[in-house]
C-alpha positions as CSV (number, residue, x, y, z in Angstrom):
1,X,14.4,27.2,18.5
2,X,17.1,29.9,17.9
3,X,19.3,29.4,14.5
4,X,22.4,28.4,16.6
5,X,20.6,26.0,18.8
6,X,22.4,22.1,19.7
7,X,19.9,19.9,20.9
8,X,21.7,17.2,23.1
9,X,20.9,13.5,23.5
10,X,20.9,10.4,21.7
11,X,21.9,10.3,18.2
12,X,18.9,8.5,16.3
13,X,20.7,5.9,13.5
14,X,17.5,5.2,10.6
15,X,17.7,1.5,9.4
16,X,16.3,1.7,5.9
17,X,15.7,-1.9,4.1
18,X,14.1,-2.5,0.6
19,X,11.1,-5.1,1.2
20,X,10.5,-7.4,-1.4
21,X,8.2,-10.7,-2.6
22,X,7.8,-12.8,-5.4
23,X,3.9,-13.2,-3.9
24,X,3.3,-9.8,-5.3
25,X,4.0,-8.4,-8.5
26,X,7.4,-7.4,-9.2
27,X,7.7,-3.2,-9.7
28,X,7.0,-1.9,-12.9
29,X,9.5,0.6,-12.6
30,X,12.3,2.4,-11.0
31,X,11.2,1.4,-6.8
32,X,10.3,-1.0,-4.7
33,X,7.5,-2.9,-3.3
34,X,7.9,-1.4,-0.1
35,X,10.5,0.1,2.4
36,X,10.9,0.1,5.8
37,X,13.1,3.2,8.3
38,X,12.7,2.5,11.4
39,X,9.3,0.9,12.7
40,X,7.6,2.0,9.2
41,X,6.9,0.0,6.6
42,X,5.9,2.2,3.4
43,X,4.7,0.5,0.3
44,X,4.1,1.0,-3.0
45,X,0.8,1.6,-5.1
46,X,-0.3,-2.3,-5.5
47,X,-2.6,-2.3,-8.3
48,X,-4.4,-5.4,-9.9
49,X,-1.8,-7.5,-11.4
50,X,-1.3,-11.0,-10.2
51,X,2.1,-12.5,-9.3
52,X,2.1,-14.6,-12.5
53,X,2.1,-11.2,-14.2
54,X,-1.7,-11.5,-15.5
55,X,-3.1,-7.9,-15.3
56,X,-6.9,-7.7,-14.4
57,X,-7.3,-4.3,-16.0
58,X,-11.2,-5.5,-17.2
59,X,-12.3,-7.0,-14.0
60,X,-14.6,-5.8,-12.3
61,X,-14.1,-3.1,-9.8
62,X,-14.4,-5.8,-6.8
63,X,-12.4,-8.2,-9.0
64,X,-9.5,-5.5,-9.2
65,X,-9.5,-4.3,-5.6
66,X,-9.0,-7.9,-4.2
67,X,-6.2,-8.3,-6.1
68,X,-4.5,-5.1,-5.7
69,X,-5.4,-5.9,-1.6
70,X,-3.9,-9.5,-2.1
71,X,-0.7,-7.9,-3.3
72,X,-0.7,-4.8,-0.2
73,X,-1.3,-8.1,2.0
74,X,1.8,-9.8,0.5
75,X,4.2,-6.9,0.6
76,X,2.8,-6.0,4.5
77,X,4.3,-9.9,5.0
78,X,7.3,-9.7,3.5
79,X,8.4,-6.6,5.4
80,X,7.1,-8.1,9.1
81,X,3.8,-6.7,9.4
82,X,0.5,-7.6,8.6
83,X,-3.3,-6.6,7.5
84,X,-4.2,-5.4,11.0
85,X,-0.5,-3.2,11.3
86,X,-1.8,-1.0,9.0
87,X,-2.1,2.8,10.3
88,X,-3.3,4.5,7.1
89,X,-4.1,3.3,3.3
90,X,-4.7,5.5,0.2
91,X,-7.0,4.3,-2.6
92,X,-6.5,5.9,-6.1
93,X,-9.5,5.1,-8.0
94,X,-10.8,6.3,-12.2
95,X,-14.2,6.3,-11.1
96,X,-15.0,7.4,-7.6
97,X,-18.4,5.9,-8.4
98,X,-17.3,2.9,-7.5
99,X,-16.5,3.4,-4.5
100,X,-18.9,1.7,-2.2
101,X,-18.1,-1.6,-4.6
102,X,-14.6,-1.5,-3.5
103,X,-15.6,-0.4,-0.2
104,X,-17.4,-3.6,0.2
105,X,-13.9,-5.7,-0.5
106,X,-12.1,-3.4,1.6
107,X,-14.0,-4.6,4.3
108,X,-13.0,-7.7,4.1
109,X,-10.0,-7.2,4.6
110,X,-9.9,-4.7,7.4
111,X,-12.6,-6.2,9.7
112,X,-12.7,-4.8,13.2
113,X,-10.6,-1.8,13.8
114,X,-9.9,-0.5,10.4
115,X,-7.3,1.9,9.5
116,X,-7.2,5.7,8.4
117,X,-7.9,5.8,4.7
118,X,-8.2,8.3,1.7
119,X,-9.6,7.7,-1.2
120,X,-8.6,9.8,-4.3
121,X,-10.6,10.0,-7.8
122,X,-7.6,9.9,-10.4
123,X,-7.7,10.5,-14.4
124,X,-5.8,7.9,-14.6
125,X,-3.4,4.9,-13.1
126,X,-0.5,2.8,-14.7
127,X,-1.3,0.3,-17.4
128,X,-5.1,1.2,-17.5
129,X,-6.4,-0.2,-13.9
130,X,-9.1,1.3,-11.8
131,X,-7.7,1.0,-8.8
132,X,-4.3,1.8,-6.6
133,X,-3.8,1.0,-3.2
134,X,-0.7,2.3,-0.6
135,X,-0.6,1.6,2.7
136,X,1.6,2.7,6.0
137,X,2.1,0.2,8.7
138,X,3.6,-0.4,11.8
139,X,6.2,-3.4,12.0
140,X,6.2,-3.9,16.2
């Protein structure tokens, strides 16, 4: 388009809202669980500590995925969408050799038409997990 262009039409007004649950952990820092603009909802890295504040940092690889997908679950709820709204997750794993172990949970949790997904080998994630999980959905 040319520098002095005015594009005409409506103006677009974005509704941004901070989404939060006490059936996930509470942030560990300076954000928020998630946020929705719009009909987005964007959360944060869930990672495998429980509500209760219990962190699962030895479990298991399966063990800490569950959790970490038990808290994307919660926050998904909390800002008015779900499991199956989910149009693209990221999974930030310290050993990529896991992955078809938390592939295997994953799953479970995405049956039928699953979302697009990356999954990223990482030095390292906050308080010594194994696993991070983000996720985009759609809240219509």
């Amino acid at each position: 388009m040319p520098p002095n262009f005015i594009r005409k039409g409506r103006a677009r007004t974005h509704v941004r809202q901070t989404v939060s649950t006490e059936n996930a952990p509470a942030a560990v820092g300076a954000y928020s669980q998630g946020i929705t603009s719009d009909e987005l909802l964007f959360t944060a890295g869930q990672i495998p500590l429980t509500p209760e504040g219990d962190l699962l940092d030895g479990a298991d690889i399966d063990v800490q995925t569950e959790q970490a997908l038990e808290n994307l679950e919660a926050v998904l709820e909390a800002g008015d969408a779900g499991i199956e709204s989910v149009l693209k997750v990221t999974v930030y794993m310290t050993d990529i050799g896991d992955f078809d172990t938390m592939n295997a949970v994953y799953e479970s949790f995405f049956e039928g038409d699953p979302p697009a997904r990356s999954a990223v080998g990482v030095a390292e994630l906050p308080k010594g997990v194994d696993i991070e999980i983000e996720a985009i959905a759609t809240t219509t």
